[in-house]
N, C-alpha and C positions, 0 to 999 in steps of 0.2 A: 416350765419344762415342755420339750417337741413330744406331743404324744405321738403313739405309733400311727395313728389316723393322720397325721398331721404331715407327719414324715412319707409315706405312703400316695397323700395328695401334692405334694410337693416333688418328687417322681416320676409322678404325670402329669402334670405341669410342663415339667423338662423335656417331656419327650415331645412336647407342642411346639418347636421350633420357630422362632420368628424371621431365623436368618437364616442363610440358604444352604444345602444341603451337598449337591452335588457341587465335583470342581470347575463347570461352568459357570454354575452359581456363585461359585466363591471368587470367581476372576472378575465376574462383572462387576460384584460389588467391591474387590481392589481398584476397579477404575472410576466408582463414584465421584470419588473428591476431582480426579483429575478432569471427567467428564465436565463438573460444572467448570470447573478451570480457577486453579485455586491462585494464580496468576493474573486471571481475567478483568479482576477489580479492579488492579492499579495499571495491566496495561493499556486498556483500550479508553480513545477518549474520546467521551458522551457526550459531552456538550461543546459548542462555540463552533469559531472555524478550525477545518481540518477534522470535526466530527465522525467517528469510526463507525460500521456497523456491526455490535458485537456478533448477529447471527451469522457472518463471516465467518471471523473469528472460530465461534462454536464448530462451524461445517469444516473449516481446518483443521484443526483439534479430534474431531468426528475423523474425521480420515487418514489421519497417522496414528489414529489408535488402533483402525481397524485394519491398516498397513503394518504397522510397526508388532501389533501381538502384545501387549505389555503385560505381566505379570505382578501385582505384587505390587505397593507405594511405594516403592524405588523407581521401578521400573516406568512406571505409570508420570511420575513427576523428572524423570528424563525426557519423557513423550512432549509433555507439555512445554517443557525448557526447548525443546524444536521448535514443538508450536510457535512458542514465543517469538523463535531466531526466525523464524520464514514470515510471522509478521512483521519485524523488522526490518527483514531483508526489500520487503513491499513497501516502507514506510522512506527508505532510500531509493527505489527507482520513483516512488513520489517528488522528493525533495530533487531529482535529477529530471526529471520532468519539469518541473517548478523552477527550479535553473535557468532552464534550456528554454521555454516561454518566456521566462523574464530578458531571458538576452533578445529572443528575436523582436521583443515589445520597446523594449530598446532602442533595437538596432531601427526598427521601422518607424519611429517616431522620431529619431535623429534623422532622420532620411527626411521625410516630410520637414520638418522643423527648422533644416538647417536654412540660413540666412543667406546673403549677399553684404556688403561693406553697409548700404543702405538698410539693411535691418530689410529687405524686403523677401521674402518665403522666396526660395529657390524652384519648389515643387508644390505643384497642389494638389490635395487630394484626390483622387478620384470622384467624390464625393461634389467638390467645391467646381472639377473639369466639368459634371453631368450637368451642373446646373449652370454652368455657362455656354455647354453645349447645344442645351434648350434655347437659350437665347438666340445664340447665332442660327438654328435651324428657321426662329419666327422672323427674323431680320435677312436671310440668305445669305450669310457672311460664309460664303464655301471655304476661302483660303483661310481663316479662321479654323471654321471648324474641322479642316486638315490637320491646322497644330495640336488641338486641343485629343485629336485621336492619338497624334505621335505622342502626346504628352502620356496619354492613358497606358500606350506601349508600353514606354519608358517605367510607367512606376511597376507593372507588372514583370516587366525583366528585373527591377532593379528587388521588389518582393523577394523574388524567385533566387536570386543568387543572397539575398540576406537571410533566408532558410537556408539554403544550402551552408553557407559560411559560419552561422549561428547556434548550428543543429547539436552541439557538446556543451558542454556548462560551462562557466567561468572558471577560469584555470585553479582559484583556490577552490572555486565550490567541488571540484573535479579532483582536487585532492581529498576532500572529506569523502567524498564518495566510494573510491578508492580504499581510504583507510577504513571506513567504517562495514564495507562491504567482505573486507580480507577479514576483520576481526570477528563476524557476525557469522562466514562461512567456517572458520577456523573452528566456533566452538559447535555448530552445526555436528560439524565432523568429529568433533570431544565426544559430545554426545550421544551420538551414535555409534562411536566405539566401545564405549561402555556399558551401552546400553545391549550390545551385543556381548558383551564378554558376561553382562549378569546372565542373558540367558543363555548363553552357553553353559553357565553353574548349575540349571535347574535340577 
């Protein structure tokens, strides 16, 4: 049986509080879970190529929390379902980036690459023009080394208009981008209407 000493120290115990007191305190500790990012595990990835950096991550998360105001584990794991959406919205202008470099690495290695009926290179690299440019300088082959500069022109114009021509993704990869970007904006915007309507209830 609780004797009265017991019951007594038990009282004052209670009034030693471990968790926080004011509603400052109490808000900060509703955004612990979402702070570390209860998400964060399975979305960011740590190893191999295409490697993430999670303190990204965290510094975005950090900033629509301290944007957004969140109140409350509701509130708090909307914030983070943003988070989420704006790192994937990043992980799509990646993949369109990545597109758009593979088309011009392409396009500019079919340019050099391409053949004549004889199998013999159409164009030579810049690379392959300097080192015969050398040559013709220690030999004085002028008329030579005239062509070999129109050559060098030539791949820099022809460069120049395969970035400009290049510069969008591959017409299906430009579909995904599209689709993936409208469905990722879409719940962006879910999410924030709700998240706005819970704190309107406050």
């Amino acid at each position: 049986m609780t004797t009265k000493k017991q019951i007594e120290a038990n009282k004052q115990n209670a009034l030693v509080s471990t968790g926080p007191l004011t509603a400052e305190g109490k808000a900060l500790v509703s955004q612990n879970a979402v702070k570390h990012g209860i998400f964060a595990k399975d979305l960011i990835i740590t190893t191999g190529d295409g490697k993430e950096d999670a303190q990204e991550y965290k510094e975005l998360l950090d900033g629509l929390i301290l944007s957004l105001n969140p109140s409350g584990q509701m509130e708090c794991l909307l914030v983070e379902k943003i988070a989420v959406d704006y790192w994937r919205l990043r992980r799509v202008l990646r993949f369109e980036t990545g597109s758009i470099r593979k088309q011009l690495d392409t396009a500019i290695n079919d340019y050099y690459g391409k053949t004549d009926y004889f199998g013999n290179k159409e164009h030579k690299t810049n690379k392959e023009i300097n080192k015969e440019m050398a040559s013709c300088r220690t030999c004085s082959d002028t008329p030579r080394l005239a062509e070999l500069k129109q050559a060098k022109r030539k791949n820099r114009y022809a460069e120049e208009v395969t970035v400009k021509i290049s510069s969008l993704p591959a017409e299906d990869d430009w579909d995904k981008v599209i689709k993936y970007e409208k469905a990722v904006q879409r719940s962006i915007l879910q999410n924030l209407a709700l998240l706005k309507r819970l704190q309107s209830m406050r």
